[in-house]
DSSP file (Angstrom, degrees, kcal/mol; ACC not computed):
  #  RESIDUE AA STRUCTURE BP1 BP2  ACC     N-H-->O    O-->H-N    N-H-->O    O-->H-N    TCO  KAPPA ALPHA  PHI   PSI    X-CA   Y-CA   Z-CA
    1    1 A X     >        0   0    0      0, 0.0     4,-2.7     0, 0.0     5,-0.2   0.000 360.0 360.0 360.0 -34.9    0.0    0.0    0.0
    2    2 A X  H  >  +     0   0    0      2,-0.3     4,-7.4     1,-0.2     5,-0.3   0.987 360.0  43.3 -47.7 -67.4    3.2    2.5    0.8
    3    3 A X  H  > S+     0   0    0      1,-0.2     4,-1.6     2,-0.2    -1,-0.2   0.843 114.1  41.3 -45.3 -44.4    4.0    2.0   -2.8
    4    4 A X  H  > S+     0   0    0      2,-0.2     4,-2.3     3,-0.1    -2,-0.3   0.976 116.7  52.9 -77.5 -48.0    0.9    2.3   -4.5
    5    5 A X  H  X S+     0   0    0     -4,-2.7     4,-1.6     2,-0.3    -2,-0.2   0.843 113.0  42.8 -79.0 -47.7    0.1    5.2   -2.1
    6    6 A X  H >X S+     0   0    0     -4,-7.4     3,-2.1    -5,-0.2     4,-2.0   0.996 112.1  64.8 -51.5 -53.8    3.6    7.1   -3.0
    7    7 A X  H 3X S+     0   0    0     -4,-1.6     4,-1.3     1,-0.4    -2,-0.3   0.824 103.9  36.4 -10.9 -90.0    2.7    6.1   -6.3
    8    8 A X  H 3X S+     0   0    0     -4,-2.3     4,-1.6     1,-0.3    -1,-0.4   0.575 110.6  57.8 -58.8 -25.9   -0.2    8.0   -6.8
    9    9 A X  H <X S+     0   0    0     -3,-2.1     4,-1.7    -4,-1.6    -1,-0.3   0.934 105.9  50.9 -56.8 -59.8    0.7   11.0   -5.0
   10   10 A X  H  < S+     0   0    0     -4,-2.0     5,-0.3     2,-0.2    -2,-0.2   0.774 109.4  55.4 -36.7 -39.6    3.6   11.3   -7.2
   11   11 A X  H  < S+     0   0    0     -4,-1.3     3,-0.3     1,-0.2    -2,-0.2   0.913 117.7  36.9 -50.2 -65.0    0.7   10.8  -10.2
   12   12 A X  H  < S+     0   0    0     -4,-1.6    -1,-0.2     1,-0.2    -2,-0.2   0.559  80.1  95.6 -57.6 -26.4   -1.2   13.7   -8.7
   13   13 A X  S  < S-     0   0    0     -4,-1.7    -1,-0.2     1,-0.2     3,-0.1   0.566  93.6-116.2 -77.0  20.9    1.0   15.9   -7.7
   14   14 A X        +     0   0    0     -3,-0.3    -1,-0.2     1,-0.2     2,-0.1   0.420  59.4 147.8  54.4  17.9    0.7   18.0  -11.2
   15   15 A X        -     0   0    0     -5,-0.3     2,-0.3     1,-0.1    -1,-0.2  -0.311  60.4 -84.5 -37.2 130.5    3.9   17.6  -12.3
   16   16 A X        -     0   0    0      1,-0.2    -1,-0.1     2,-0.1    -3,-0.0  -0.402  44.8 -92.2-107.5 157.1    3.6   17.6  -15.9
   17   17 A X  S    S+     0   0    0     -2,-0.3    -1,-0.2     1,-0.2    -6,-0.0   0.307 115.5  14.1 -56.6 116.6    2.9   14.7  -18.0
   18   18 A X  S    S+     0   0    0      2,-0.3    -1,-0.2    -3,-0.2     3,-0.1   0.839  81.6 129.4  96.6  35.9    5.8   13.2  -19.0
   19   19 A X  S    S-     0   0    0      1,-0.3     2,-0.3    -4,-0.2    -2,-0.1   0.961  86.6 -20.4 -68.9 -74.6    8.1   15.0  -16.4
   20   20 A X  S    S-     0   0    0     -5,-0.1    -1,-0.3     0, 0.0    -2,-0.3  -0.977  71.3 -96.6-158.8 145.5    9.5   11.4  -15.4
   21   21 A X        -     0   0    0     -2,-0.3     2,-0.6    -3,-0.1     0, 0.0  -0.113  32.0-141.5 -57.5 137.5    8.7    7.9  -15.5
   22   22 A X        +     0   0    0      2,-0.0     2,-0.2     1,-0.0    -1,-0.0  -0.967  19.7 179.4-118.1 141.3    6.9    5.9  -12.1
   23   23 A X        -     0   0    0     -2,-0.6     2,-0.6     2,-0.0    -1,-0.0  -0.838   8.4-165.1-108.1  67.7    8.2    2.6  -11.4
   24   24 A X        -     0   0    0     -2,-0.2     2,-0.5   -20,-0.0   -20,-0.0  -0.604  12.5-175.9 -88.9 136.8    6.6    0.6   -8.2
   25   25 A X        -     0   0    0     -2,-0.6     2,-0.1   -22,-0.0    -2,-0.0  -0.948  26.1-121.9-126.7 142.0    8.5   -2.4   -7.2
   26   26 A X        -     0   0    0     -2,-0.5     5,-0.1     1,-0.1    -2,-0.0  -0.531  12.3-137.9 -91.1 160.2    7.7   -4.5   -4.7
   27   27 A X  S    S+     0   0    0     -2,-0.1     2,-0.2     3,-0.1    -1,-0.1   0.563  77.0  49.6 -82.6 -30.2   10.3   -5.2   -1.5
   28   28 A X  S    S-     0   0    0      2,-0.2    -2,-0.1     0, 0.0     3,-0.1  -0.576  93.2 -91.9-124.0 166.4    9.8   -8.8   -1.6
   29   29 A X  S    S+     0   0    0     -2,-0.2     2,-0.3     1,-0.1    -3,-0.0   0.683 104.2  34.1 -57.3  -4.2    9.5  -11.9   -2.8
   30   30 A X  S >  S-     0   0    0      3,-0.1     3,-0.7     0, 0.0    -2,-0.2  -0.956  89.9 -95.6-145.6 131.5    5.8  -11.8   -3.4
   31   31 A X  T 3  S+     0   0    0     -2,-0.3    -2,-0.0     1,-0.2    -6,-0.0  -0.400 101.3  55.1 -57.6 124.4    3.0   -8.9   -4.6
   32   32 A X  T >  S-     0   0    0      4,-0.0     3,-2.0    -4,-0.0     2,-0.4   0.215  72.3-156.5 145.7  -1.2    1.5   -7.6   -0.9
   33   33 A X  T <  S-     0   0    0     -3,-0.7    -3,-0.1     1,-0.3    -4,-0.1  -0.383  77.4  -5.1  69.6-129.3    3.9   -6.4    1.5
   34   34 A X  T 3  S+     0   0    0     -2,-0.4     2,-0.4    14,-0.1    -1,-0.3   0.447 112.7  90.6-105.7 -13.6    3.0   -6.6    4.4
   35   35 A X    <   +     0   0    0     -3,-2.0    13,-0.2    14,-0.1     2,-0.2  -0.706  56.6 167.3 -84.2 138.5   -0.5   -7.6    3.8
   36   36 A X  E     -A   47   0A   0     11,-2.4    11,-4.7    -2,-0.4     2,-0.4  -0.917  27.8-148.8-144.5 152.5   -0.6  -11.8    3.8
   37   37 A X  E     -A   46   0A   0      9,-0.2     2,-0.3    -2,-0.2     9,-0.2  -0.991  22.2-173.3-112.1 143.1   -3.2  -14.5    3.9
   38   38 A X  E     -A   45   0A   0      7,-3.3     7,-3.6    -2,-0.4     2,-0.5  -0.987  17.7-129.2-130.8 152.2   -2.2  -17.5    5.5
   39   39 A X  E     +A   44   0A   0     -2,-0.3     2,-0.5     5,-0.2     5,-0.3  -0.789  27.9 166.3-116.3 147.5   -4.0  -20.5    5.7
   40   40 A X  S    S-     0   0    0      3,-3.4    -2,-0.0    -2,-0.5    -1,-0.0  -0.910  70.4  -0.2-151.1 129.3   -4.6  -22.5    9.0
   41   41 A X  S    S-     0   0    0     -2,-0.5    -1,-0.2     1,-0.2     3,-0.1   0.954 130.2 -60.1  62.8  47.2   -7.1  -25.5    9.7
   42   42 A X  S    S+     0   0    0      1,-0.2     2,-0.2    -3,-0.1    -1,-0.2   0.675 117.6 121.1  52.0  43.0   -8.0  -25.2    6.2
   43   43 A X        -     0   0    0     -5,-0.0    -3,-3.4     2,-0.0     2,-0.3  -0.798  61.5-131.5-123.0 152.5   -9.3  -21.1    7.0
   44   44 A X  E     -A   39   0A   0     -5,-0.3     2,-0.5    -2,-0.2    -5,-0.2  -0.709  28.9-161.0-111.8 137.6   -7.6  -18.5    5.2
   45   45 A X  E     -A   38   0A   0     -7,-3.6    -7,-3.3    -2,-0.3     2,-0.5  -0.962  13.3-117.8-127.2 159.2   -6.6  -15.9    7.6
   46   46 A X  E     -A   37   0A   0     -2,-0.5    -9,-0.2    -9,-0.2     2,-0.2  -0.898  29.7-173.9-109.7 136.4   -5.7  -12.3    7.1
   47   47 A X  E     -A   36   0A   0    -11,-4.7   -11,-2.4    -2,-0.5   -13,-0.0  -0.674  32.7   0.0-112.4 148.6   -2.2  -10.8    7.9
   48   48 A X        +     0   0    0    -13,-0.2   -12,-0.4    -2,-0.2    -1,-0.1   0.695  67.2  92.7  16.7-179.9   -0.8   -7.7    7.9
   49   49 A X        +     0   0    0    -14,-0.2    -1,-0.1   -16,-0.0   -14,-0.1   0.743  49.7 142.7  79.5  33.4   -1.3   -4.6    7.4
   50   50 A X        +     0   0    0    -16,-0.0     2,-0.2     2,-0.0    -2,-0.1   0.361  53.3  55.0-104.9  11.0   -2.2   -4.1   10.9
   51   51 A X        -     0   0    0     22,-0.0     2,-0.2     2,-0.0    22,-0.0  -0.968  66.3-129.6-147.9 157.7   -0.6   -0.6   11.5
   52   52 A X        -     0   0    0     -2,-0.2     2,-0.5    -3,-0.0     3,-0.1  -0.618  10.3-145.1-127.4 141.0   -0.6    3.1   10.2
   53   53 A X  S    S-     0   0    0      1,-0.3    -2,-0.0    -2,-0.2     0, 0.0  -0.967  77.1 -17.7 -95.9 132.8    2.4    5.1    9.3
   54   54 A X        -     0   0    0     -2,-0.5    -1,-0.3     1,-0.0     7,-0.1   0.975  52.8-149.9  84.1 126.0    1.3    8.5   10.4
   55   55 A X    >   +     0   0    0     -3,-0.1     3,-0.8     2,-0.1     2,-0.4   0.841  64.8  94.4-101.0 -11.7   -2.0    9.9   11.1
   56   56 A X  T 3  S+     0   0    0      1,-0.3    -1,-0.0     5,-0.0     5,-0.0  -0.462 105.2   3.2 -69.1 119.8   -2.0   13.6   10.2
   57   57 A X  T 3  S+     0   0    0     -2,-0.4     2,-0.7     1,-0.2    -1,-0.3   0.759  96.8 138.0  84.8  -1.3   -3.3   14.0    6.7
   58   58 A X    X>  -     0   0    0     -3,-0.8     3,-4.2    -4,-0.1     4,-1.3  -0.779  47.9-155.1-105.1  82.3   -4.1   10.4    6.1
   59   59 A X  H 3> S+     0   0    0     -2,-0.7     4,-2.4     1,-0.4     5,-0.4   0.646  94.8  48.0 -25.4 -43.4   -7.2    8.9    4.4
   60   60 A X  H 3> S+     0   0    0      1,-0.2     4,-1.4     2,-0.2    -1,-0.4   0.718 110.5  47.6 -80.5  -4.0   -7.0    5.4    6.2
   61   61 A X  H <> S+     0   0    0     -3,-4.2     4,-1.5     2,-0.2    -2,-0.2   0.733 117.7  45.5-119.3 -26.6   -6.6    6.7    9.6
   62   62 A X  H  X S+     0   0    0     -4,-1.3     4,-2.1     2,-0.2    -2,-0.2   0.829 111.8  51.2 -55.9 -42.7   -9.8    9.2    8.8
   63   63 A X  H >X S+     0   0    0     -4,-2.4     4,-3.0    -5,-0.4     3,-1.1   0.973 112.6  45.3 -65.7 -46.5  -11.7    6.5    7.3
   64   64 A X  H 3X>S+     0   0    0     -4,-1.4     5,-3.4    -5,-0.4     4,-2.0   0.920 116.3  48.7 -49.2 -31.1  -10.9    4.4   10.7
   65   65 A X  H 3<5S+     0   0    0     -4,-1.5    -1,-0.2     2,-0.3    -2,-0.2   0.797 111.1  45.5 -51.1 -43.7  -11.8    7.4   12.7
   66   66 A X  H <<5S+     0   0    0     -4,-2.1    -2,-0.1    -3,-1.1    -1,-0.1   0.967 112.4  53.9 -75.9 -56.0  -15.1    8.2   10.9
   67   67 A X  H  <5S-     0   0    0     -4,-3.0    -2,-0.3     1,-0.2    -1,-0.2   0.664 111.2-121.6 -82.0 -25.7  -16.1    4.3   11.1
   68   68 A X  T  <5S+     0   0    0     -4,-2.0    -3,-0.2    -5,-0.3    -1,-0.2   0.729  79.4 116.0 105.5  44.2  -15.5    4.3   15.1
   69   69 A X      < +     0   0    0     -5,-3.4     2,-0.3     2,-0.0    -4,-0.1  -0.313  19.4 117.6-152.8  72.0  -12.9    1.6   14.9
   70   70 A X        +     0   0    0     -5,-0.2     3,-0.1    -4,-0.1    -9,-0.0  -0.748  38.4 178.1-102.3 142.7   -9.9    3.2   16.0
   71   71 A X        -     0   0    0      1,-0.7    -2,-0.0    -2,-0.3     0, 0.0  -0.657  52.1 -96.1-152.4  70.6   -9.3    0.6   19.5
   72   72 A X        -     0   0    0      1,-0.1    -1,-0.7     0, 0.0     2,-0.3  -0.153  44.8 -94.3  72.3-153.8   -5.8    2.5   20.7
   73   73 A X        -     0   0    0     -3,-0.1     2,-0.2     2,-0.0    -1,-0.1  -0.923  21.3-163.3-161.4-176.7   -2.2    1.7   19.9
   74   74 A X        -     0   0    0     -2,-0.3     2,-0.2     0, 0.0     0, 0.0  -0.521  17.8-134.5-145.0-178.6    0.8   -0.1   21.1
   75   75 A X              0   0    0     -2,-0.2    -2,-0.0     0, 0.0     0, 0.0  -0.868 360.0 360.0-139.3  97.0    4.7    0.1   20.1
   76   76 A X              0   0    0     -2,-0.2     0, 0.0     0, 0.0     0, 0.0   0.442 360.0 360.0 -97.2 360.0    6.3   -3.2   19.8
């Protein structure tokens, strides 16, 4: 999501077309990040993608806000 999300900013940001060339590449060995399903007792479970970089200015941490399912945070 980091990626796509620079991504698109960069897209937007009214630079004009054909300023420079966007490239996202993923970090890993597989398309998702940090978001995974894994499966366990033959249930698919969902993984990561359990934390916000930064909340000022930020459309997921508004949307979580709006929908009333903000439940704190921690620091590992």
């Amino acid at each position: 999501m980091a990626g796509l999300t620079a991504a698109n900013k960069l897209y937007k940001s009214g630079v004009k077309k054909g300023a420079f060339k966007l490239c996202v590449v993923e970090g890993g060995n597989r398309i998702g990040g940090r978001i995974n399903t894994s499966e366990f007792g033959g249930d698919k479970i969902k993984m990561g993608a359990t934390w916000i970089h930064g909340i000022a200015e930020n459309g997921h941490m508004d949307m979580i806000t709006t929908n009333r399912q903000w439940h704190g945070s921690e620091t590992a």
